[in-house]
C-alpha positions in Angstrom: -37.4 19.3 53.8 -33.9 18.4 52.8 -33.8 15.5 54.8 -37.3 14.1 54.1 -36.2 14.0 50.0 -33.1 12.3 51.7 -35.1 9.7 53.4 -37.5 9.0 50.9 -34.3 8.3 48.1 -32.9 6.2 50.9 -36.3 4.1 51.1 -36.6 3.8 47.2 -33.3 2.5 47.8 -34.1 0.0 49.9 -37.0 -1.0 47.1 -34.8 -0.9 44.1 -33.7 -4.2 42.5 -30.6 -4.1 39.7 -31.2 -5.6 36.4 -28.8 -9.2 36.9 -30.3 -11.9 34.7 -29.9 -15.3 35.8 -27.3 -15.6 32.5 -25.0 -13.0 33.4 -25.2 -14.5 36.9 -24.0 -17.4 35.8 -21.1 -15.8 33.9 -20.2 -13.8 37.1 -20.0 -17.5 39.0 -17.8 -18.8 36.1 -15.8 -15.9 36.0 -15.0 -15.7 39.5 -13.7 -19.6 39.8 -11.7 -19.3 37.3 -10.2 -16.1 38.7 -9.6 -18.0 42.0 -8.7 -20.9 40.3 -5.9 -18.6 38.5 -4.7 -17.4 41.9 -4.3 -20.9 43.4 -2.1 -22.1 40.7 0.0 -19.9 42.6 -0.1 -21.6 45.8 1.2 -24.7 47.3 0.4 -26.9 50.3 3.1 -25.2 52.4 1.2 -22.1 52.5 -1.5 -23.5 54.5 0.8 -25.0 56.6 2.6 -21.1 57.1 -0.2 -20.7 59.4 1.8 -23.3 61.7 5.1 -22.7 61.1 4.8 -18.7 61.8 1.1 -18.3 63.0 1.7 -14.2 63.8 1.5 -12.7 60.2 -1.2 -15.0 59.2 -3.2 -14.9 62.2 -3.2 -11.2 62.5 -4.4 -10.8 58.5 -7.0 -13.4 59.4 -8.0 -11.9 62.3 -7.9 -8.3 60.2 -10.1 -9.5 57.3 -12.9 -11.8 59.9 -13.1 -9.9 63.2 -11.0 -6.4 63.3 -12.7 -4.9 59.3 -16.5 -6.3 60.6 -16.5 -4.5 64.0 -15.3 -1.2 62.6 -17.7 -1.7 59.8 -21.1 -2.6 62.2 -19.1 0.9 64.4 -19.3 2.9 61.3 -22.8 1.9 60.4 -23.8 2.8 64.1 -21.9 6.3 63.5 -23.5 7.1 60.4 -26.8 5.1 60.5 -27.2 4.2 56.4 -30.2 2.5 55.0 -31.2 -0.9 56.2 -29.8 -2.5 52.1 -27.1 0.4 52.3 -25.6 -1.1 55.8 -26.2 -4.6 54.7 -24.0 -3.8 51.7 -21.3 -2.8 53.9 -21.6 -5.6 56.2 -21.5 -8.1 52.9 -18.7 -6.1 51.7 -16.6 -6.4 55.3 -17.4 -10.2 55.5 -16.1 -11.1 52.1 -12.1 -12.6 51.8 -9.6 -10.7 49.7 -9.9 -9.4 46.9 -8.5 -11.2 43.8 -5.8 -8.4 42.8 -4.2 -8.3 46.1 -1.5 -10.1 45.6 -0.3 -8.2 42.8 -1.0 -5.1 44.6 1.0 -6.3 47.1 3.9 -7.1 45.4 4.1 -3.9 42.9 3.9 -2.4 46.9 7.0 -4.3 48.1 5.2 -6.2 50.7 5.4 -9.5 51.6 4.1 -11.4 48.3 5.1 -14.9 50.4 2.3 -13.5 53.4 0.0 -12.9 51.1 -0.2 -15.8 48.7 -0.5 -17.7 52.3 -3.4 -15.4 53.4 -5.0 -15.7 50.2 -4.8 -19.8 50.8 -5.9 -19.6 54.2 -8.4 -16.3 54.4 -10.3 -18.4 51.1 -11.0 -21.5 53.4 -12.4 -19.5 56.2 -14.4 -17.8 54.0 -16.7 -20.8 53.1 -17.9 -20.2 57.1 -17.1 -16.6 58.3 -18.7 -14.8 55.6 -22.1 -15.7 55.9 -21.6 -15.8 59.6 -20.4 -12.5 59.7 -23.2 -11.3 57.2 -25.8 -13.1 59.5 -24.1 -11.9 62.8 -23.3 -8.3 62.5 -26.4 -7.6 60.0 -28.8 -8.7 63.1 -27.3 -6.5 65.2 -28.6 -3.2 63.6 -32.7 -3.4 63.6 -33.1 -2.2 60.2 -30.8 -4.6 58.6 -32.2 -7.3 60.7 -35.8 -6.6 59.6 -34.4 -6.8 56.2 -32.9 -9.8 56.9 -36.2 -11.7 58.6 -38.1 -10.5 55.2 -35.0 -12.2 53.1 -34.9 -15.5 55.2 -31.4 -16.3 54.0 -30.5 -20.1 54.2 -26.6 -20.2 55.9 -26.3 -23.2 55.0 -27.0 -22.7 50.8 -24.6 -19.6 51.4 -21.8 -21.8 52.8 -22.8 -23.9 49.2 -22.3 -21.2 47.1 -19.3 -19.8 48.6 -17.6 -23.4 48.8 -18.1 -23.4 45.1 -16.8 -20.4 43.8 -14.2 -19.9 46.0 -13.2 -23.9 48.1 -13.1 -26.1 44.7 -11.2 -23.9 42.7 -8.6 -23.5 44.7 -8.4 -26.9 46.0 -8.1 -27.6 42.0 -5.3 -24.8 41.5 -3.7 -26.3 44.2 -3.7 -29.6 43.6 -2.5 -28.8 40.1 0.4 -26.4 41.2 2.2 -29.8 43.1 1.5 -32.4 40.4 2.3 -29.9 37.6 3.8 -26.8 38.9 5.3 -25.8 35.5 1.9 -26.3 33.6 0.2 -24.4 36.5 2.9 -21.6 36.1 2.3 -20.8 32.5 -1.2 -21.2 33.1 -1.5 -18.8 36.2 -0.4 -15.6 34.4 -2.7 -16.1 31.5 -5.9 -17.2 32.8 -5.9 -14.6 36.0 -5.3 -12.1 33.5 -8.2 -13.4 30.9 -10.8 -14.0 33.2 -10.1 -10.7 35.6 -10.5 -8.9 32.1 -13.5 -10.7 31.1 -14.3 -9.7 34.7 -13.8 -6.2 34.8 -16.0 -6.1 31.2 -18.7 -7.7 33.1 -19.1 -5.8 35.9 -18.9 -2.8 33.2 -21.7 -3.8 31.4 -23.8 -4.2 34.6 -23.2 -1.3 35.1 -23.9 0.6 32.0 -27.2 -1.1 31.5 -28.1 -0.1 35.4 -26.5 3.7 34.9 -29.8 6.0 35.6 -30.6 3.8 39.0 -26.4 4.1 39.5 -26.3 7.5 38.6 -29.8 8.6 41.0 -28.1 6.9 44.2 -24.7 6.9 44.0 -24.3 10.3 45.5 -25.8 7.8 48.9 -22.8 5.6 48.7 -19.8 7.6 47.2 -18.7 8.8 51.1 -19.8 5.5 52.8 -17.0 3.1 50.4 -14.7 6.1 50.5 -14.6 6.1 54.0 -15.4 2.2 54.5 -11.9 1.2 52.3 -10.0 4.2 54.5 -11.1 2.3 57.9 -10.3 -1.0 56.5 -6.7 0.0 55.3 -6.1 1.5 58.5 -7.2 -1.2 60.3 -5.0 -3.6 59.0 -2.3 -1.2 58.8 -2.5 -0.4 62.7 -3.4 -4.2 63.8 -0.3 -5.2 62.2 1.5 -2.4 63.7 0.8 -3.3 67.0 1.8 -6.9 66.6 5.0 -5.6 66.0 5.2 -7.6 62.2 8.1 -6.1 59.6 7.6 -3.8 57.5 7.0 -5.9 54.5 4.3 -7.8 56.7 2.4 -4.2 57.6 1.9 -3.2 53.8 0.5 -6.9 53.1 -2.1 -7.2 55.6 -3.2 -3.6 54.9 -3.3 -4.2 51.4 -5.4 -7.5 52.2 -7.4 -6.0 54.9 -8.6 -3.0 52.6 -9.0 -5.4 49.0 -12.1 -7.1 49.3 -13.8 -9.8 47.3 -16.6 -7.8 45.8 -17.6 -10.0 43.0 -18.2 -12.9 45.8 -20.3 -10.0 47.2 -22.2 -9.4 44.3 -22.6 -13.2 43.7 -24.5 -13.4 47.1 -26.7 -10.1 46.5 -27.7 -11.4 43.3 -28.3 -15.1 44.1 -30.0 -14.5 47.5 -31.2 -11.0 47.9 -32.7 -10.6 44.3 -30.4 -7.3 43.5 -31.4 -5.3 46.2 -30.4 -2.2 45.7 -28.4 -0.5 48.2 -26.2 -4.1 48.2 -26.0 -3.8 44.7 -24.6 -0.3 44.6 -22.6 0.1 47.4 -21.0 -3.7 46.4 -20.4 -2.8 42.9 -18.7 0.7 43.8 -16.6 -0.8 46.7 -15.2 -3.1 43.2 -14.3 -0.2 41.9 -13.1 2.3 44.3 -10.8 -0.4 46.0 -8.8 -0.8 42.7 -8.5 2.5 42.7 -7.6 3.0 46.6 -5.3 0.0 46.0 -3.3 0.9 43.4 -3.0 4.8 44.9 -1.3 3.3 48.0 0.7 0.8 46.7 2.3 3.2 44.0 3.0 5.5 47.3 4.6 2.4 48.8 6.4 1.4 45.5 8.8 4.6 45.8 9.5 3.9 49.5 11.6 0.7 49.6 11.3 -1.5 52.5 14.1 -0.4 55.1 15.9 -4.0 56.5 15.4 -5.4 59.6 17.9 -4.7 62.9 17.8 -7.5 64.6 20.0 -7.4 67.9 
């Protein structure tokens, strides 16, 4: 009986839509380029080029946040067999870049703030294409999703749009602003990444609130599944990075990186092409939350264990 109630939440789950006007839609797109836009006035054409000059850190984050945190999602969904909207969530949230805050979780971690400025530069451009082929990709590979997914009929190539939008031009713009005026850009960084991550976090808060009874009846469906989701992707990167034999500093960035995702570019997509859908919506907005939390919790753990120097014989 227990597990019929379970399965008919789970269904009305799958039926749920969160309230997302177009308006606060909008915001959410404003406020996430100018978020990214703050975090490019950070970087500089060199760090795409880092990807040349000392491919192993970079490729192995890359290769983390696009291949390694996908898989073991699409395993865990296999393990624990979620809702058709709950494992497209996770899928959505495994595809996405970074998140926004890594660097500075990063940094107050002692890891390599260099690496992950450069992943940041380099994960973002890959984004535009692996996201919504790793969204397409791993969510037709479990039925359910995939019915879900016939149903939606998502356009790659409008997803690759959006993406390229919120994430592509404002970091070209950052960019391009950090060489011509790299003093401007550095009094401008601090401020607007802090404004707009506020305004940001106010946002998401207020969605939130006004969506609390349909939160509050399924969270208890996603609490373990992004608990356990961020744990996997943490280790992940940690052991990928570990076995590629990187520095220490280079192990706490890409498992920083690996286990901060970009869950505001996540909710963009839910709410611009699957209308809200609720398990997306939950799981994605939780995952914002819990991976602050997560974040911050490992990298204080890290802050009180200095990075040890490298022997090198």
């Amino acid at each position: 009986m227990i597990i019929k109630n379970e399965q008919v939440i789970v269904s009305a789950l799958d039926e749920a839509r969160i309230d997302f006007s177009t308006e606060t839609l909008w915001i959410l797109n404003i406020i996430l380029a100018l978020i990214m836009f703050g975090v490019a006035l950070h970087i500089r054409v060199d760090d795409f080029r880092a990807l040349i000059r000392n491919p192993r850190p970079v490729l192995v984050g890359v290769l983390c946040q696009f291949l390694a945190l996908p898989l073991v999602t699409f395993l865990l969904i296999l393990f624990f067999r979620p809702g058709p909207s709950l494992a497209l969530g996770m899928i959505l949230v495994a595809a996405c870049p970074g998140g926004n805050i890594s660097n500075f979780i990063t940094s107050f971690a002692g890891g390599n703030r260099a690496l992950s400025v450069a992943l940041t530069a380099n994960a973002t451009l890959f984004a535009i294409v692996f996201t919504p082929l790793n969204l397409s990709f791993w969510g037709s590979l479990y039925p359910p999703a995939n019915d879900l997914l016939r149903v939606i009929s998502i356009d790659p190539a409008e997803m690759v749009e959006i993406v390229a939008l919120i994430l592509g031009v404002p970091l070209l713009a950052g960019v391009w602003m950090n060489e011509r005026y790299p003093s401007l850009a550095g009094r401008m960084a601090n401020y607007l990444k802090q404004i707009s991550l506020a305004f940001f976090i106010g946002l998401i808060l207020v969605v939130i609130y006004n969506n609390r009874i349909q939160i509050r009846d399924y969270l208890h469906l996603v609490f373990w599944l992004v608990l356990i989701q961020n744990a996997v992707a943490f280790i992940t990167g940690y052991l990928a990075s570990r076995l590629a034999g990187l520095s220490q500093g280079d192990i706490r960035c890409i498992t920083i990186e690996t286990g901060i995702q970009n869950s505001g570019l996540g909710l963009v997509l839910i709410f611009t092409f699957f209308d809200g859908l609720g398990g997306m919506a939950v799981i994605t907005a939780f995952w914002g939350v819990w991976h602050l939390i997560s974040g911050l919790l490992l990298g204080s753990f890290w802050a009180f264990r200095p990075v040890r120097e490298e022997v090198r014989g």
